[in-house]
TORKOL-4160 file (C-alpha; in steps of 0.2 Angstrom, whole numbers, padded with zeros to 4 digits, m for minus):
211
<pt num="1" X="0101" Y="0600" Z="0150"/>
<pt num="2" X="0094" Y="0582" Z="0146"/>
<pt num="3" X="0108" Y="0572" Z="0150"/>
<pt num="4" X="0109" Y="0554" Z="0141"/>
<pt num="5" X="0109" Y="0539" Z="0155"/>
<pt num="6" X="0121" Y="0525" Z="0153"/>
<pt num="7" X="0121" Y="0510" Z="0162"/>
<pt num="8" X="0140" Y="0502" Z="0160"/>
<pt num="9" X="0144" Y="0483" Z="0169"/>
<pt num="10" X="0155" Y="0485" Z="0182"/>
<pt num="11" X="0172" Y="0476" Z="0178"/>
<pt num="12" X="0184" Y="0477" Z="0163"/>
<pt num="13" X="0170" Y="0474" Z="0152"/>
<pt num="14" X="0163" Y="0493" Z="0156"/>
<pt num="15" X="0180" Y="0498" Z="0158"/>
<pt num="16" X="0184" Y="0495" Z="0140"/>
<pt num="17" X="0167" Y="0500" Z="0135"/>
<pt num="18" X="0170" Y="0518" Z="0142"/>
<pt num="19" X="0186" Y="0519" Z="0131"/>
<pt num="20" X="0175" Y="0517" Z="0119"/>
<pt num="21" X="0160" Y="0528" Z="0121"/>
<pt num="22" X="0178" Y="0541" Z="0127"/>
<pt num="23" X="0180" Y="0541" Z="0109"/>
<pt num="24" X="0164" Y="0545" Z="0102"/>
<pt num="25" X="0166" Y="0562" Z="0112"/>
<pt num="26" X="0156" Y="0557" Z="0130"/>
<pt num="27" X="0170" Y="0558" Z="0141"/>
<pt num="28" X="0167" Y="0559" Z="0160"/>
<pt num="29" X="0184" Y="0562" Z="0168"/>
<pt num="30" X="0176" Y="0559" Z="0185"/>
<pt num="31" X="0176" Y="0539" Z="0180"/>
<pt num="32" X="0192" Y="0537" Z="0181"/>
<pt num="33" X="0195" Y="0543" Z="0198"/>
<pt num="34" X="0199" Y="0530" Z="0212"/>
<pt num="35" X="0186" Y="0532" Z="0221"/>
<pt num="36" X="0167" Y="0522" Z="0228"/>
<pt num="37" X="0155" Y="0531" Z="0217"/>
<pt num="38" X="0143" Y="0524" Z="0207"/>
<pt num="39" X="0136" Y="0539" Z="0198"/>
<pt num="40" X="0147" Y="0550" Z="0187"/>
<pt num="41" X="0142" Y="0564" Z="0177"/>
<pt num="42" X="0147" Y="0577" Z="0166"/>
<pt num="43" X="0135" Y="0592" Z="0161"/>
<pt num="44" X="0146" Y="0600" Z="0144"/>
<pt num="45" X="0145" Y="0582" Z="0136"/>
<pt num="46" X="0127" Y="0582" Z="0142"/>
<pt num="47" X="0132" Y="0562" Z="0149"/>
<pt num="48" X="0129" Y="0551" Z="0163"/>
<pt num="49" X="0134" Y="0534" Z="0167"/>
<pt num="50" X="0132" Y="0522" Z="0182"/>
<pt num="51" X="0142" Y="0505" Z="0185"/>
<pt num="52" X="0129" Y="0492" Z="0189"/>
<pt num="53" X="0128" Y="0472" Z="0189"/>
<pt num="54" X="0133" Y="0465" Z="0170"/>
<pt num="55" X="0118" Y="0455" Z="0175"/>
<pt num="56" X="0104" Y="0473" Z="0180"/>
<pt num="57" X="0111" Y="0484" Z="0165"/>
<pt num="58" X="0096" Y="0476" Z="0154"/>
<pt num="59" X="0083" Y="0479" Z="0169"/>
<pt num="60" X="0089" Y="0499" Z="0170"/>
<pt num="61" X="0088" Y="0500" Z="0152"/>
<pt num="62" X="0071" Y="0494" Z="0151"/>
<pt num="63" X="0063" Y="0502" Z="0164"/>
<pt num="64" X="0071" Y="0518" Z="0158"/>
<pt num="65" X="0082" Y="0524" Z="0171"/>
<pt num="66" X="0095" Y="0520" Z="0157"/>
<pt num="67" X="0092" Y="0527" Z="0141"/>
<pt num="68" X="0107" Y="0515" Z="0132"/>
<pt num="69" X="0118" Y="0503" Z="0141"/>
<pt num="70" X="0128" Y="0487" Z="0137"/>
<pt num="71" X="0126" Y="0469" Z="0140"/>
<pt num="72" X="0130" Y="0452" Z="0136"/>
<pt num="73" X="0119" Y="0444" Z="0123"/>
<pt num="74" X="0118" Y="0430" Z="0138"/>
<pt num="75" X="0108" Y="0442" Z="0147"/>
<pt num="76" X="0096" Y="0448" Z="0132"/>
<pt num="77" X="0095" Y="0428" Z="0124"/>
<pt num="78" X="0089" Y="0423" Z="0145"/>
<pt num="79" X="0079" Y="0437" Z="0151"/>
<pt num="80" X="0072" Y="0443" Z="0135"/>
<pt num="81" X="0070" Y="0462" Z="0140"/>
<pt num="82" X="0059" Y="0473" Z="0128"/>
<pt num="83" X="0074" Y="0486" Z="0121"/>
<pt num="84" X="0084" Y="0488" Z="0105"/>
<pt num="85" X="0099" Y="0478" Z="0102"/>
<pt num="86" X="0109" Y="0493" Z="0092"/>
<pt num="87" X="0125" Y="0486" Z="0091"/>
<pt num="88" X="0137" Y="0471" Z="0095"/>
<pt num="89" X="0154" Y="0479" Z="0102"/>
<pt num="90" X="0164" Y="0464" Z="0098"/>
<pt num="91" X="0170" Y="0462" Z="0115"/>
<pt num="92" X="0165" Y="0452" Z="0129"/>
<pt num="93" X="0168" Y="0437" Z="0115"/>
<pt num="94" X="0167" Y="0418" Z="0123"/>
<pt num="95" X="0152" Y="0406" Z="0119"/>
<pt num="96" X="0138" Y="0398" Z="0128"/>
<pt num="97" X="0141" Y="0379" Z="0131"/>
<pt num="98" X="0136" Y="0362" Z="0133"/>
<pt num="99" X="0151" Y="0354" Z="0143"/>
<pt num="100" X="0150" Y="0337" Z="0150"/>
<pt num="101" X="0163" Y="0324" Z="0160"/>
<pt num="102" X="0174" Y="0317" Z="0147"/>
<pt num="103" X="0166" Y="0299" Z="0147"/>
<pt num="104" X="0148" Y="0306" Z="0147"/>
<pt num="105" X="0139" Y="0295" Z="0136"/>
<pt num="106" X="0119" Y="0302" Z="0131"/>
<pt num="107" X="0106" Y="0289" Z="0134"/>
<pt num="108" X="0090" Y="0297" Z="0125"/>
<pt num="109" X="0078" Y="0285" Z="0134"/>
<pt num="110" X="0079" Y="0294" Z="0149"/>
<pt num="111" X="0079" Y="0314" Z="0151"/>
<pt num="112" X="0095" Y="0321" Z="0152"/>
<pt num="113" X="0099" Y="0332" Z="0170"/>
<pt num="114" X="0105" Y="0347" Z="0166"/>
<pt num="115" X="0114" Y="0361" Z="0179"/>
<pt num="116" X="0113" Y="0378" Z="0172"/>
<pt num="117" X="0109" Y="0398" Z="0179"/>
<pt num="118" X="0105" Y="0400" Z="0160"/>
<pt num="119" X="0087" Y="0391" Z="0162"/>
<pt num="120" X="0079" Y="0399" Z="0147"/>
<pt num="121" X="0094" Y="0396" Z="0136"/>
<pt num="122" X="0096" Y="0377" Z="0141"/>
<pt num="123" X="0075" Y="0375" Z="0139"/>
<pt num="124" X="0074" Y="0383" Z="0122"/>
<pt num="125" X="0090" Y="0373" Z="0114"/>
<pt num="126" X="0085" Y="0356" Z="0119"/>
<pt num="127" X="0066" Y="0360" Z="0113"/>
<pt num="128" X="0073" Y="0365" Z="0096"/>
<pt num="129" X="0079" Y="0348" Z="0097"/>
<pt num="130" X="0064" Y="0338" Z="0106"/>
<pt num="131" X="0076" Y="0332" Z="0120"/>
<pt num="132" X="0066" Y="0329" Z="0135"/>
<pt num="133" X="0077" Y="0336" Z="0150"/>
<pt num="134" X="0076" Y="0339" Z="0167"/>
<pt num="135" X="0084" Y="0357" Z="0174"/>
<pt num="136" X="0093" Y="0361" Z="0188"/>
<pt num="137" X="0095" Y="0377" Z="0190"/>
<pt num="138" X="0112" Y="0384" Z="0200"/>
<pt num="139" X="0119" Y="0399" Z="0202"/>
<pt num="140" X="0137" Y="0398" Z="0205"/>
<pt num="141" X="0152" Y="0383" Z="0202"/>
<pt num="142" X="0140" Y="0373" Z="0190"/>
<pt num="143" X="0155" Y="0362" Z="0185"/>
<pt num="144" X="0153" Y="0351" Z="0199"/>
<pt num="145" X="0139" Y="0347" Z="0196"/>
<pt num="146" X="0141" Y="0334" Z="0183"/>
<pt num="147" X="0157" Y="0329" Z="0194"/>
<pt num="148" X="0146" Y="0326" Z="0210"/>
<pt num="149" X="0132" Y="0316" Z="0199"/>
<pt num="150" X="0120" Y="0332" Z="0201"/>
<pt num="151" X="0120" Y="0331" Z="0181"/>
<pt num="152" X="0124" Y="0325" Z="0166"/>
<pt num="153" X="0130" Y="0339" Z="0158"/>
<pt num="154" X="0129" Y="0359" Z="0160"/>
<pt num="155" X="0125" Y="0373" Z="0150"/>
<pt num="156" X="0136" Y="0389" Z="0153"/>
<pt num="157" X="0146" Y="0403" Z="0145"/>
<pt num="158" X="0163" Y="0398" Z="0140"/>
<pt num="159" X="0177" Y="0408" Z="0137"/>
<pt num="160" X="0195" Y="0400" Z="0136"/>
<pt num="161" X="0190" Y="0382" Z="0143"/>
<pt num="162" X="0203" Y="0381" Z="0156"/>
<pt num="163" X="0191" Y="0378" Z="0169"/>
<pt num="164" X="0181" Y="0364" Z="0161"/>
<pt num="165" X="0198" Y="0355" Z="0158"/>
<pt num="166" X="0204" Y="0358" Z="0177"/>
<pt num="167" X="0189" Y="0347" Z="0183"/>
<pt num="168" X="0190" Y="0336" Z="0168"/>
<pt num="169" X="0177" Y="0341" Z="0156"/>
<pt num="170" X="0173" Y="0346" Z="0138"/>
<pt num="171" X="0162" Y="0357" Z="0127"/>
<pt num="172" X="0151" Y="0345" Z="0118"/>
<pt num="173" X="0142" Y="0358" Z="0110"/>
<pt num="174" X="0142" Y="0376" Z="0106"/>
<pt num="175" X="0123" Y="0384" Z="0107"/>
<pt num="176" X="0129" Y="0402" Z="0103"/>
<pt num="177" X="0143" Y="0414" Z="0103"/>
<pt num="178" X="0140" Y="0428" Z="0115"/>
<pt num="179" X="0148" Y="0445" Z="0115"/>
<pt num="180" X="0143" Y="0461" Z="0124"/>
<pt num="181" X="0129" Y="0473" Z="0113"/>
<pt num="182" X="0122" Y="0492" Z="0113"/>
<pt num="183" X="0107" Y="0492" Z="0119"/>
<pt num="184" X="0092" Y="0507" Z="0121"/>
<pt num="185" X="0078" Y="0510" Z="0130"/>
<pt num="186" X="0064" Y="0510" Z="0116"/>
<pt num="187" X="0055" Y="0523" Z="0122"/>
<pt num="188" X="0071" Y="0535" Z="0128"/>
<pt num="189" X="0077" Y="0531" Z="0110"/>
<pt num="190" X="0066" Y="0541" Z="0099"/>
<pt num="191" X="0068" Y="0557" Z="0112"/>
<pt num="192" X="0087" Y="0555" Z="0113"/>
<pt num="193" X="0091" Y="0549" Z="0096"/>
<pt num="194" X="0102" Y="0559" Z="0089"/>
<pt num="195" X="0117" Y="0557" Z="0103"/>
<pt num="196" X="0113" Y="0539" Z="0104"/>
<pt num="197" X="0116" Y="0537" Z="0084"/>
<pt num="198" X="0131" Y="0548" Z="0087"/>
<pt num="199" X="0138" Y="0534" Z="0100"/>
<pt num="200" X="0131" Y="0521" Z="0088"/>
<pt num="201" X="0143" Y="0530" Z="0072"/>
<pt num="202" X="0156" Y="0534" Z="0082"/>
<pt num="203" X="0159" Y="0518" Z="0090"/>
<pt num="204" X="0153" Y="0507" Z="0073"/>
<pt num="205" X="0169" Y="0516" Z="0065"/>
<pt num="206" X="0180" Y="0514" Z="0080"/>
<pt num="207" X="0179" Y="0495" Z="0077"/>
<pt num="208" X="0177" Y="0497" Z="0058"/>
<pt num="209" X="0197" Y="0506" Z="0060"/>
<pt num="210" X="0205" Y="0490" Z="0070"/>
<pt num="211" X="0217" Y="0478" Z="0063"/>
């Protein structure tokens, strides 16, 4: 049988993804079991998923070795990866950022340093605005940065802030909320389409039926 390959992000993102796509009658009990695997599959519901890094599920998915999969609209807004964005989940919700120390003051005169993993993002917002700025790009604790004088403010995905005020900064500006989508291969769509719109159905009423 033709099984239908789904990439989910590790974590309780994928967790609470798989609940979901549960629902819509693609069930793997395998999944569930406490064990190392990667791979789970399950032949009568003709479905196959795999945990990989939240940050690789837009890579499978365009390459093809996953015909769906889910990831952040952070990840699709920086890497631009050539699939269909079928559906935002309305989970995964927080908001990608412009944060600064508390007594940052903007002199436009000069170009404004900016600490960030998110280097496309970051580029493409301050061009919309023709602020001239210098990147530094970082791939981990990027709220030191500004602390340490590395830069003047950050660009990063915020979800409840309490980090930003544990090292004493704010959210100057919000660039765009973020949430985790259903994405497909475009290819593997038009072969597989009818169990992918039955996810898309299924899980479109699931959230339709919440409070």
């Amino acid at each position: 049988m033709n099984m239908l390959n789904v990439a989910l992000p590790k974590g309780r993102l994928g967790e609470r993804v798989y609940a979901m796509f549960e629902k819509a009658g693609f069930a793997c009990p395998s999944i569930k079991e406490n064990n190392r695997k990667l791979i789970f599959e399950n032949p009568e519901a003709g479905v196959r998923y795999f945990w990989v890094k939240p940050s690789d599920v837009a890579i499978y998915v365009e390459r093809g070795a996953a015909d769906i999969g889910v990831a952040g609209k952070d990840i699709l807004l920086e890497y631009q990866p050539d699939v269909y964005e079928l559906l935002d989940l309305k989970t995964g919700i927080c908001r990608m950022a412009v944060a600064a120390k508390e007594d940052f003051r903007d002199d436009p005169a000069r170009p404004l340093k900016v600490a960030t993993k998110f280097t496309n993002i970051a580029r493409n917002y301050y061009a919309a605005q023709g602020r001239d700025i210098d990147i530094i790009h970082l791939n981990g604790s990027i709220e030191i940065a500004p602390i340490l004088g590395l830069s003047d403010v950050i660009v990063d995905i915020v979800e409840t802030g309490t980090t930003l005020r544990e090292n004493h900064l704010s959210v100057r500006e919000t660039i765009v909320p973020i949430s985790a989508r259903l994405i497909a291969n475009k290819a593997n769509f038009k072969f597989k389409n009818e169990p992918i719109e039955a996810i898309v159905k299924s899980i479109s009423e699931q959230m339709e039926a919440l409070p």
